[in-house]
C-alpha positions as CSV (number, residue, x, y, z in Angstrom):
1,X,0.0,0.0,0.0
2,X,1.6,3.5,-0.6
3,X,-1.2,5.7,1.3
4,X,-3.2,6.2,-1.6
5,X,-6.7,6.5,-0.1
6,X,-9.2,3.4,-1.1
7,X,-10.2,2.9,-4.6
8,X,-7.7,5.6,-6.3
9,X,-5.7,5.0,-9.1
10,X,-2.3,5.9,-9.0
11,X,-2.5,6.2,-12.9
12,X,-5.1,9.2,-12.5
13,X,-4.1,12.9,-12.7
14,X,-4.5,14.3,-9.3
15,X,-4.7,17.9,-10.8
16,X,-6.0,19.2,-14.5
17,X,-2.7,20.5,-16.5
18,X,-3.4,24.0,-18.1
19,X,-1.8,25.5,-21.1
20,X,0.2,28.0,-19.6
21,X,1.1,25.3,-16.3
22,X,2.2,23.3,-19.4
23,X,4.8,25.8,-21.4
24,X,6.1,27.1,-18.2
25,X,8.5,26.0,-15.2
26,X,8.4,25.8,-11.7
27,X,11.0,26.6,-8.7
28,X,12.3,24.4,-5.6
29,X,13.4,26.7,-3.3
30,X,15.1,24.5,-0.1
31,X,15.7,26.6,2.9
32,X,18.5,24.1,4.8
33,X,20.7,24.0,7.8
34,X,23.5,25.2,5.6
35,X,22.2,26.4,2.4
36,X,19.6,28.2,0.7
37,X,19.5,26.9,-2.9
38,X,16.6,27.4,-5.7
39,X,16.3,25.6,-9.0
40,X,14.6,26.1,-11.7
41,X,12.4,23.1,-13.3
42,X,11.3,22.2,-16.8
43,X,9.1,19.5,-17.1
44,X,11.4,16.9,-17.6
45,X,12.7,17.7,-13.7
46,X,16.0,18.8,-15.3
47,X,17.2,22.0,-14.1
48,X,17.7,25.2,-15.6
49,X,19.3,27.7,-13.2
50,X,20.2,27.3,-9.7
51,X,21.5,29.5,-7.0
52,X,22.6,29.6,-3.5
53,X,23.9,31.2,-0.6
54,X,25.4,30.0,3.0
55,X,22.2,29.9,5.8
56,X,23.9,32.2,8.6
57,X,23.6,31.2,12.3
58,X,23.8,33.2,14.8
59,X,25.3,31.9,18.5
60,X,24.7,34.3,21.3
61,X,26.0,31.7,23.8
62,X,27.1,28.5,23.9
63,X,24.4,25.8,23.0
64,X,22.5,28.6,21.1
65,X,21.6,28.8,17.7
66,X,19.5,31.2,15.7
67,X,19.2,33.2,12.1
68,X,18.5,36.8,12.0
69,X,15.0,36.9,10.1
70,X,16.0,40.2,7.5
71,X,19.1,38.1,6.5
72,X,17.2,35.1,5.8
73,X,15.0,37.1,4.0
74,X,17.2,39.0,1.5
75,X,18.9,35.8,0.8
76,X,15.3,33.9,0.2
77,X,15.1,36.6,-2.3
78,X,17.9,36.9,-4.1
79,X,18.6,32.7,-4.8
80,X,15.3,33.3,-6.4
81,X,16.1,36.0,-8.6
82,X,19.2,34.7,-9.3
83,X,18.1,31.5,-10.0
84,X,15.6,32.6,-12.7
85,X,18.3,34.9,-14.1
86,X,20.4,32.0,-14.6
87,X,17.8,29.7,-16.1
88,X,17.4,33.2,-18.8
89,X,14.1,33.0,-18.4
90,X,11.5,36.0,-17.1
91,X,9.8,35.8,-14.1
92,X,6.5,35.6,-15.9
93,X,7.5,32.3,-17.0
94,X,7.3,30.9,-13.5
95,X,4.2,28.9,-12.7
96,X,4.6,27.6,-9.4
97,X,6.8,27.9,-6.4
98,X,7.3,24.9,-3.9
99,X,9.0,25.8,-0.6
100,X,11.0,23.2,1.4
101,X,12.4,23.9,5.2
102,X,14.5,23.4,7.5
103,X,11.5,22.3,10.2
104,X,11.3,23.3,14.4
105,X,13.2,26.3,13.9
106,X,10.5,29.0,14.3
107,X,9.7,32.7,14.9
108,X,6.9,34.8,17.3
109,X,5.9,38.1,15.3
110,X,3.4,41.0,16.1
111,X,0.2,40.2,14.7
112,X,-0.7,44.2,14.2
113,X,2.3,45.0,12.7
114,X,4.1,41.8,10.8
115,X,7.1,42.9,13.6
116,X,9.4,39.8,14.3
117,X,9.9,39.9,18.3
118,X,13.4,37.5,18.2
119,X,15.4,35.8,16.0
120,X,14.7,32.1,14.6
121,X,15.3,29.7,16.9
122,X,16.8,26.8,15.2
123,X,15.8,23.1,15.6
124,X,19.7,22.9,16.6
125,X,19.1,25.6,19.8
126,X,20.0,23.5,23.0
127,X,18.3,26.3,25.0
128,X,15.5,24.4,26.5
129,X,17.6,21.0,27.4
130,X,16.8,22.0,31.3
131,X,12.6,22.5,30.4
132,X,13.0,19.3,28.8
133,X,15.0,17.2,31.2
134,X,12.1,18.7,33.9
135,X,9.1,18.5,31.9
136,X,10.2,14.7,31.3
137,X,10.4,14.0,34.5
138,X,7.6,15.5,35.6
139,X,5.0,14.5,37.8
140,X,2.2,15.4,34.8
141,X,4.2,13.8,32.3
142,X,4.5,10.6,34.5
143,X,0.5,10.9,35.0
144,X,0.2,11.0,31.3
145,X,1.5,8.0,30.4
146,X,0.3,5.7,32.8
147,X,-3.3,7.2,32.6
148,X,-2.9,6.5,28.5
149,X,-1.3,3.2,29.0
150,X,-4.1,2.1,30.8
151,X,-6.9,3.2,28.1
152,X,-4.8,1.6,25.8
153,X,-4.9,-2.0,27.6
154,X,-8.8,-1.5,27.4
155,X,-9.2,-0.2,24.2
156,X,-5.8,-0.8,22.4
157,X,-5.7,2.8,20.4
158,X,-2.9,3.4,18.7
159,X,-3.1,6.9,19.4
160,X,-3.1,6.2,23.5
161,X,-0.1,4.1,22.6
162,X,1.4,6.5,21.1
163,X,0.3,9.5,24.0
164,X,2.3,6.8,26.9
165,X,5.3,7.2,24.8
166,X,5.6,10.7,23.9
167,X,8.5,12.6,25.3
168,X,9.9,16.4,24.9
169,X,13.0,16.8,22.9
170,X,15.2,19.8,22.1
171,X,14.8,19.2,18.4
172,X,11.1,20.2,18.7
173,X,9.9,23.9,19.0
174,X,7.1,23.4,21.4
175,X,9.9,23.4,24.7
176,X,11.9,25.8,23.3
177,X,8.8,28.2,22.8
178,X,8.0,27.9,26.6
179,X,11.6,29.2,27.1
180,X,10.9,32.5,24.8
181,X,7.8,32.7,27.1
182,X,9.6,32.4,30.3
183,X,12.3,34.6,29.3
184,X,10.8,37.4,27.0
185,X,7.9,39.4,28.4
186,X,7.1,41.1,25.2
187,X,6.2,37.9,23.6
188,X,4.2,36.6,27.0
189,X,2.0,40.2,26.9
190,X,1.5,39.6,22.9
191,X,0.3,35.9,23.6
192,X,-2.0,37.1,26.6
193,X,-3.1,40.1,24.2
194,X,-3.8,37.8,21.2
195,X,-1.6,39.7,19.1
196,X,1.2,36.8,18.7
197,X,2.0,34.7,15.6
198,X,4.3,31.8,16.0
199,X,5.6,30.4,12.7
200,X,7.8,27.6,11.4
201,X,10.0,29.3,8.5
202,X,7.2,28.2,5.9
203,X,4.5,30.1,8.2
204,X,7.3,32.6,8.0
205,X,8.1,33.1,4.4
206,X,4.3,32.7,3.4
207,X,3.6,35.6,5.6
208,X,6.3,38.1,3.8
209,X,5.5,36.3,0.3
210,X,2.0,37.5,0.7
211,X,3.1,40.5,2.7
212,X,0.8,39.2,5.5
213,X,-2.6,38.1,3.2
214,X,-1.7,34.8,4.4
215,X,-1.1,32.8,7.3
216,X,-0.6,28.7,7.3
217,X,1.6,25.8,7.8
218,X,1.4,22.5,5.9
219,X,1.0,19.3,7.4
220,X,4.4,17.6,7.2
221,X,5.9,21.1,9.2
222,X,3.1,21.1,11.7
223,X,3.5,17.2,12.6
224,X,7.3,18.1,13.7
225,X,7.2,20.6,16.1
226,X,5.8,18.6,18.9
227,X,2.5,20.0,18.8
228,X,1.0,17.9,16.2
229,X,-1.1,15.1,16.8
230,X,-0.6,12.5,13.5
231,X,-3.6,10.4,14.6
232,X,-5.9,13.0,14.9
233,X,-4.7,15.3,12.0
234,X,-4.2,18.7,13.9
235,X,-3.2,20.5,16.8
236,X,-2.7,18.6,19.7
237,X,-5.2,19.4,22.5
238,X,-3.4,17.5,25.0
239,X,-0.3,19.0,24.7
240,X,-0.9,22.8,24.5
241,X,-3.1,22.5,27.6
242,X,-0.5,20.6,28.6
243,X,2.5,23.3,28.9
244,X,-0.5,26.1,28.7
245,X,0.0,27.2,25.1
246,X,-3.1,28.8,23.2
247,X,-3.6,27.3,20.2
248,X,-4.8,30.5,18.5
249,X,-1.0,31.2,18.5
250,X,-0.6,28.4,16.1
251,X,-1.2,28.6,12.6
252,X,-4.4,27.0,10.2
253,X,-3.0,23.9,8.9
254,X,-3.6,23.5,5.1
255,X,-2.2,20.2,2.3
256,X,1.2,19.9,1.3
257,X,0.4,20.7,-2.4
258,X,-1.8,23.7,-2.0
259,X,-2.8,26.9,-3.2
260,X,-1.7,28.9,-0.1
261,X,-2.0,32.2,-2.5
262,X,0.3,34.5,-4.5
263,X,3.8,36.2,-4.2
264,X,2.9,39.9,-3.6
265,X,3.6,41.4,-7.0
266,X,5.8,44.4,-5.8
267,X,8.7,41.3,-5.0
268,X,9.2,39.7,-8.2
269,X,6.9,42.0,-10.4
270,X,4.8,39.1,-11.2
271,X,2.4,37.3,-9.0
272,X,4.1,34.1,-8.9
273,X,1.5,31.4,-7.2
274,X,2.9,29.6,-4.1
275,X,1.1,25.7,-4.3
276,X,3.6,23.9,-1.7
277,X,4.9,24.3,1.6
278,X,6.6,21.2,2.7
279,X,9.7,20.3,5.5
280,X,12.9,19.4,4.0
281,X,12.6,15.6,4.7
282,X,9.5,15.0,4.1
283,X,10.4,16.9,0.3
284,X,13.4,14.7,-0.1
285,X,11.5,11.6,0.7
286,X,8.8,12.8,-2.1
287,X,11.6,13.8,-4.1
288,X,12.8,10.1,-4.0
289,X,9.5,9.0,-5.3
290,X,9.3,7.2,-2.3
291,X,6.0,6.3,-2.5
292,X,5.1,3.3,-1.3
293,X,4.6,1.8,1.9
294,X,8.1,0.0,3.0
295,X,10.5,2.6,1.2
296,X,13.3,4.0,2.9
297,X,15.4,7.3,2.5
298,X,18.8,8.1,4.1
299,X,19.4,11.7,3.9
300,X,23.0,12.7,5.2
301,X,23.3,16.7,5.1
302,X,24.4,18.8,7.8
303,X,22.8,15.7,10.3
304,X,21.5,12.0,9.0
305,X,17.8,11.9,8.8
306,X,16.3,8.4,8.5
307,X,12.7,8.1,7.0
308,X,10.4,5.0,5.8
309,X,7.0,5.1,4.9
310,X,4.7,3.6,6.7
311,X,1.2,4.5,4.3
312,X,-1.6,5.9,6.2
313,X,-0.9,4.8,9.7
314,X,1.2,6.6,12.0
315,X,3.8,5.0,14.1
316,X,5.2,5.8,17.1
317,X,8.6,3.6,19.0
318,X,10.0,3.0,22.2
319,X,13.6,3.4,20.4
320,X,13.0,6.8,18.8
321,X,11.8,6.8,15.5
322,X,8.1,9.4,15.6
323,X,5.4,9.8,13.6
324,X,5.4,12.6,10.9
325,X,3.1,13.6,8.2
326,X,4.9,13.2,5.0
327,X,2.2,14.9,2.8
328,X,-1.1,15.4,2.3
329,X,-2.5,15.7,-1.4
330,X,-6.3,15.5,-1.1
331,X,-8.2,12.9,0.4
332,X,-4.2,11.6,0.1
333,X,-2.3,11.1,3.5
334,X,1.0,9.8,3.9
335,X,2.9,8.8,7.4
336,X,6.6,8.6,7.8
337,X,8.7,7.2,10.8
338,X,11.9,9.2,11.2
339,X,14.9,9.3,13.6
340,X,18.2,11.0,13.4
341,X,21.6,11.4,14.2
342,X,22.7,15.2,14.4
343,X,26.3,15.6,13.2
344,X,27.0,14.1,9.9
345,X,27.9,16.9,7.3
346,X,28.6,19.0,10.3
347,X,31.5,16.6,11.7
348,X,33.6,16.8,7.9
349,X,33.2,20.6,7.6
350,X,34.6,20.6,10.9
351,X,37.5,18.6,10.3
352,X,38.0,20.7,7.2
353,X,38.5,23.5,9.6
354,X,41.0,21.8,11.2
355,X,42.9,21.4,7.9
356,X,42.8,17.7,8.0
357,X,41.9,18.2,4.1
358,X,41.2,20.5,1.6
359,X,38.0,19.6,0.1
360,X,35.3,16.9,1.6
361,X,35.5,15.3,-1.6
362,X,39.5,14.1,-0.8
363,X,38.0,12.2,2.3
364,X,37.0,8.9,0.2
365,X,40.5,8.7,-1.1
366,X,41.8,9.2,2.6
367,X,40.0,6.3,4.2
368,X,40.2,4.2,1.5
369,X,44.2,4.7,1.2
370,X,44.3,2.7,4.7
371,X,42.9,-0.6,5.9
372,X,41.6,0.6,9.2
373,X,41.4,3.2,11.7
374,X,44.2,1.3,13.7
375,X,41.9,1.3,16.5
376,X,41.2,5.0,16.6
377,X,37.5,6.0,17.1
378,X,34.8,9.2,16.6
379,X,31.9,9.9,18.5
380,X,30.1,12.7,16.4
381,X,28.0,14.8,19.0
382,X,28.3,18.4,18.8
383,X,24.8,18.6,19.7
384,X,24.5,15.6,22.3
385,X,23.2,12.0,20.9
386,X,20.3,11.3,19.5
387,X,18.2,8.3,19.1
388,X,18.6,5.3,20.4
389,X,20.7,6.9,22.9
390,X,19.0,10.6,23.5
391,X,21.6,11.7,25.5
392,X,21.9,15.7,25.2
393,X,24.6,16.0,27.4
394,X,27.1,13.6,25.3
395,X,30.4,15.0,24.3
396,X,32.1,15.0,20.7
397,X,35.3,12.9,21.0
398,X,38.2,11.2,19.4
399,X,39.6,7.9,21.2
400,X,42.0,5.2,20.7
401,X,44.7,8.1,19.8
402,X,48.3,7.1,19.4
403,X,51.2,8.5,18.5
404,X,51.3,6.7,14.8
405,X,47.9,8.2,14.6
406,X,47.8,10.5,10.8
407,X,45.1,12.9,9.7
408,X,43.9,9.6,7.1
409,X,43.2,7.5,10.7
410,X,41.0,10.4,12.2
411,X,39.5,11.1,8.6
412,X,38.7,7.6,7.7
413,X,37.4,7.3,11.9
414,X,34.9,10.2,11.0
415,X,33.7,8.5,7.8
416,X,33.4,5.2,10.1
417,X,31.3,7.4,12.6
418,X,28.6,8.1,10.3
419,X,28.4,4.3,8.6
420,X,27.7,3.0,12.1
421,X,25.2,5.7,13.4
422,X,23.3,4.6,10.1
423,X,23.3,0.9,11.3
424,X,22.4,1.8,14.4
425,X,19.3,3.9,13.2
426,X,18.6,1.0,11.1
427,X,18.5,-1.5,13.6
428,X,15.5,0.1,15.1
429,X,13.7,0.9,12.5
430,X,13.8,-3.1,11.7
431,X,13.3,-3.9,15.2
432,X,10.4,-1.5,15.8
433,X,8.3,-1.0,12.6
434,X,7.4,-3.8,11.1
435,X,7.3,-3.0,7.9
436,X,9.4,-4.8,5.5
437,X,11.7,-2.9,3.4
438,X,11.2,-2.3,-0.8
439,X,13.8,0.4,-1.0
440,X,16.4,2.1,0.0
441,X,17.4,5.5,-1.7
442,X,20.1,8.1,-0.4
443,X,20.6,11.7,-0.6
444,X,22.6,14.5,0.7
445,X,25.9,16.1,0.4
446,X,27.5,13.4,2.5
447,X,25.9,10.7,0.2
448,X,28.9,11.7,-2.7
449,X,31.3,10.1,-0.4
450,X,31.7,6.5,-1.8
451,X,33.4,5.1,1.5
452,X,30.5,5.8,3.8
453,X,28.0,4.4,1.2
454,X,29.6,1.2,0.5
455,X,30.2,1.0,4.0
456,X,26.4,1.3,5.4
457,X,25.5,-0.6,2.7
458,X,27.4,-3.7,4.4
459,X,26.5,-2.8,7.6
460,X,22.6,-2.8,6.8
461,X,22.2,-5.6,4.2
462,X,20.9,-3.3,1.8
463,X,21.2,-2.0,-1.5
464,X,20.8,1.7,-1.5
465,X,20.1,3.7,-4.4
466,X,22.1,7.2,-5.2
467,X,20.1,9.5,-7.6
468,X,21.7,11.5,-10.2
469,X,21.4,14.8,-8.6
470,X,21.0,15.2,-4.3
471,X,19.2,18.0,-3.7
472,X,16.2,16.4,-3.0
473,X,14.6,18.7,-0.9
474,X,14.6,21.3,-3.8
475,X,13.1,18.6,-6.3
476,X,10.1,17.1,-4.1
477,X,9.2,21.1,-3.1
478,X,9.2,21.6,-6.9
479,X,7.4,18.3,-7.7
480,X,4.5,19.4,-5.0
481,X,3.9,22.6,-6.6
482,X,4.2,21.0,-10.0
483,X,1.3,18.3,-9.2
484,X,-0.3,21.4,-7.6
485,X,-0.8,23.4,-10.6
486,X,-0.9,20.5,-13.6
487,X,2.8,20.9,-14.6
488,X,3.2,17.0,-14.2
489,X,-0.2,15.0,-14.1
490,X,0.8,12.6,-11.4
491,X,3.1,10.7,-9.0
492,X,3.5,8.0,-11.9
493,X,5.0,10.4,-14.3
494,X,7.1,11.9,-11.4
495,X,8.6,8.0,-10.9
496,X,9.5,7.7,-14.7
497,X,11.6,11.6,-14.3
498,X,13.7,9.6,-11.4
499,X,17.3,9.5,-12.2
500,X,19.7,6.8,-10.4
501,X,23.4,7.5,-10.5
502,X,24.3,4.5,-8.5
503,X,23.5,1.0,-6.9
504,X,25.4,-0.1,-3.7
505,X,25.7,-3.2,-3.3
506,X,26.7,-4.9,0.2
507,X,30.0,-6.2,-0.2
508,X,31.1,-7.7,3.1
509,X,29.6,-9.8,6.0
510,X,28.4,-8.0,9.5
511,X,31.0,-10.3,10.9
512,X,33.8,-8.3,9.4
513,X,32.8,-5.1,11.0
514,X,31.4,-6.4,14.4
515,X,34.8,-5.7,16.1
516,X,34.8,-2.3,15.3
517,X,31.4,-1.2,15.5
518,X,31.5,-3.0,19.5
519,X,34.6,-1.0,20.2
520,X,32.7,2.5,18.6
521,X,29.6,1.8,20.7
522,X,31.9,1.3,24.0
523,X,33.5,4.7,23.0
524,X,30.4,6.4,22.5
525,X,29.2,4.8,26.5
526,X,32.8,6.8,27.6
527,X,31.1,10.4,26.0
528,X,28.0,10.2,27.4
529,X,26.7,12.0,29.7
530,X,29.9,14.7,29.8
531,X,28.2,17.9,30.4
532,X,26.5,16.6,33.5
533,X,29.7,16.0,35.5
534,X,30.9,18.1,37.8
């Protein structure tokens, strides 16, 4: 099953094509981590023009992270021009825009004046690790989940199942909102005034796009910022009563492929219609065509993102992997489980800092110019550990140095790192979600890197395919606003645009890697828990 609702036929336009939608093109525009990048789309998903520019954080203090709004706005703007200047096409030739985002990184402005009252606070921001160490073990929390388990023993909802389990995490904005509401009183009076907006970036952008005619989040941003409820398709009751947040504050919630209305014309001189607002994974996976129920994508950007599909039914595990809204076309709804590891991308550009190389493309050659790590090891956690470990206190670390020790042993360690945080997110995605596997497709920057490929594909068993082109997240926000406005008449045509680069093959028993991988997990054990020492 691929979440098609009953009876449909995946063979059937999902949207009449017109003329013009026809003759035109339509722009991706991913707002990551890193990068802002837009491309430019004909209709055979080739692209046309492209630009981007470097996302730039902010770090007031340590553990903080944020983007200044105006800078992320002049940038947003400029790709796009750029973009469609590079493509040497007009403006006027543009019939859709599809927005992908980075997702929990959000903004509180003034609903009078459009006035932002902070900065973004990203989905990296370790702010609130204290509200959510407390909130988790709180007494209310605790009352929650016993209270659901028990309606779940007598009436085995998923959705109960799903409430015993549910924990806070940094990586979702609802915790770090209670801190801007704890710690800025402008935003506390604007909330109790009803003259607050909160807004993932999407929210964000639509807001300035329209300049302020339109207010909404799609589906697949909403279900990751720990508000969401997947079961019940909105706003969670539970949890904003729960930490006392009005859900007023929170934006309608509208379908991934969408008319959520025009680009004001005084931006672009044209009003360019926006018909997607989508989060970054959830574009790549659609990006990926995958579709169906059992396929897999591996995103490794600035952080490894793990997604499978698991059709129309929401799952939620002990180990970590949540429920998420992929999409939702129509009477169409799509659920994804998804865990993470958080330094992947971001562990090579730091090693490039350190002059360990030049360029991250010299790091396959490194690793592969040596037969091991001779016993050297990397923990990558510059932002703590995530699943199956969720330790946020975790330090980053190198062990098993010795004095033979060269910059190939720590590069080819880092590589290592990132090969076995993908078997470990693997392993619980088999051992909770039992779904079997169709396919397994990869994107990302890190997913060039031919070493870490081969590698995780022994280590899972798997074949794993590498499109022609990763930036995924660009091409499923383009796809959603082409499906939106009849540029491509359906997911089937969107399958037959897919471009494979390469297939990896598993090349080597578990049994040869077992060794290492049991000496990596006892030297991750050594970095937990760091930052809680005294």
């Amino acid at each position: 099953m691929s979440g098609l609702p009953v009876g449909s036929d995946p063979r059937r336009p999902e949207r009449s094509a017109p003329d013009s939608a026809r003759g035109g093109l339509v722009l991706g525009l991913d707002v990551g981590s890193s990068v802002i990048r837009c491309h430019v789309y004909d209709r055979a998903a080739r692209v046309r023009g492209s630009s981007a520019q470097k996302v730039e954080n902010v770090y007031p203090q340590i553990g903080w992270v944020e983007i200044d709004p105006d800078v992320l706005w002049a940038q947003f703007v400029t790709v796009i021009k750029d973009a469609v200047k590079a493509a040497g096409v007009q403006m006027d030739q543009i019939v859709g825009l599809g927005i992908s985002t980075q997702r929990a990184t959000f903004i509180t402005w003034n609903k009078k004046t459009g006035n932002h009252f902070h900065n973004f606070i990203s989905w990296q921001d370790l702010r609130a690790i204290e509200l959510v160490k407390s909130w988790n073990r709180s007494l209310l929390m605790k009352l929650m989940h016993s209270s659901c388990r028990l309606l779940h023993f007598f009436t085995r909802s998923k959705r109960l199942l799903a409430a015993s389990r549910f924990t806070f995490s940094t990586q979702q904005a609802s915790l770090r909102l209670i801190w801007i509401l704890e710690n800025m009183t402008e935003v506390r009076k604007a909330v109790e005034e009803d003259n607050c907006c909160f807004g993932t970036i999407d929210t964000w952008l639509l807001h300035k796009l329209t300049k302020g005619s339109a207010y909404a989040t799609d589906f697949s941003n909403a279900s990751t910022t720990g508000f969401f409820d997947p079961f019940q398709m909105g706003w969670s009751r539970l949890i904003t009563s729960m930490v006392s947040i009005p859900r007023s504050i929170l934006p309608p919630v509208k379908d991934t492929s969408h008319n959520f209305g025009s680009v004001d014309e005084e931006i672009f001189g044209v009003p360019i219609p926006i018909v997607a607002l989508v989060g970054d994974q959830q574009s790549a996976m659609f990006g990926e065509c995958c579709f169906q129920t059992g396929d897999v994508k591996l995103t490794m950007g600035t952080g490894t993102f793990l997604d499978v599909n698991t059709g129309n039914d929401p799952q939620y595990t002990v180990g970590g992997f949540y429920p998420l809204i992929g999409w939702k076309i129509g009477q169409e709804v799509v659920c994804l489980a998804e865990s993470n590891a958080g330094d992947t991308g971001n562990a090579i550009k730091w090693a490039q800092q350190l002059d360990l190389f030049t360029d991250a493309a010299e790091t396959e050659k490194m690793a592969k110019s040596l037969d091991d790590s001779e016993g050297v090891y990397f923990v990558p956690s510059f932002s703590g550990l995530q699943a199956p470990l969720n330790d946020p206190c975790a330090c980053a670390s190198f062990m098993g140095l010795k004095p033979s020790t060269s910059k190939q042993h720590l590069v080819r360690a880092i590589l290592e790192s990132i090969a076995f945080r993908n078997k470990q997110l693997y392993e619980i995605m088999q051992k909770e979600i039992q779904i079997p596997v169709t396919n397994v497709r990869a994107d990302g920057g890190v997913c060039k890197n031919g070493f870490v490929m081969q590698m995780t594909s022994d280590l899972i068993n798997e074949n794993i395919d590498r499109p022609a082109h990763f930036d995924m997240s660009c091409l499923g926000a383009a796809t959603l606003a082409g499906l939106a406005v009849g540029f491509w008449a359906d997911k089937e045509e969107l399958k037959k645009l897919r471009q494979s680069e390469k297939v990896f093959k598993p090349q080597k028993e578990w049994q040869e890697y077992e060794p290492s991988m049991e000496n990596w997990v006892r030297a991750v054990k050594r970095s937990m828990n760091w930052y809680n020492q005294t």
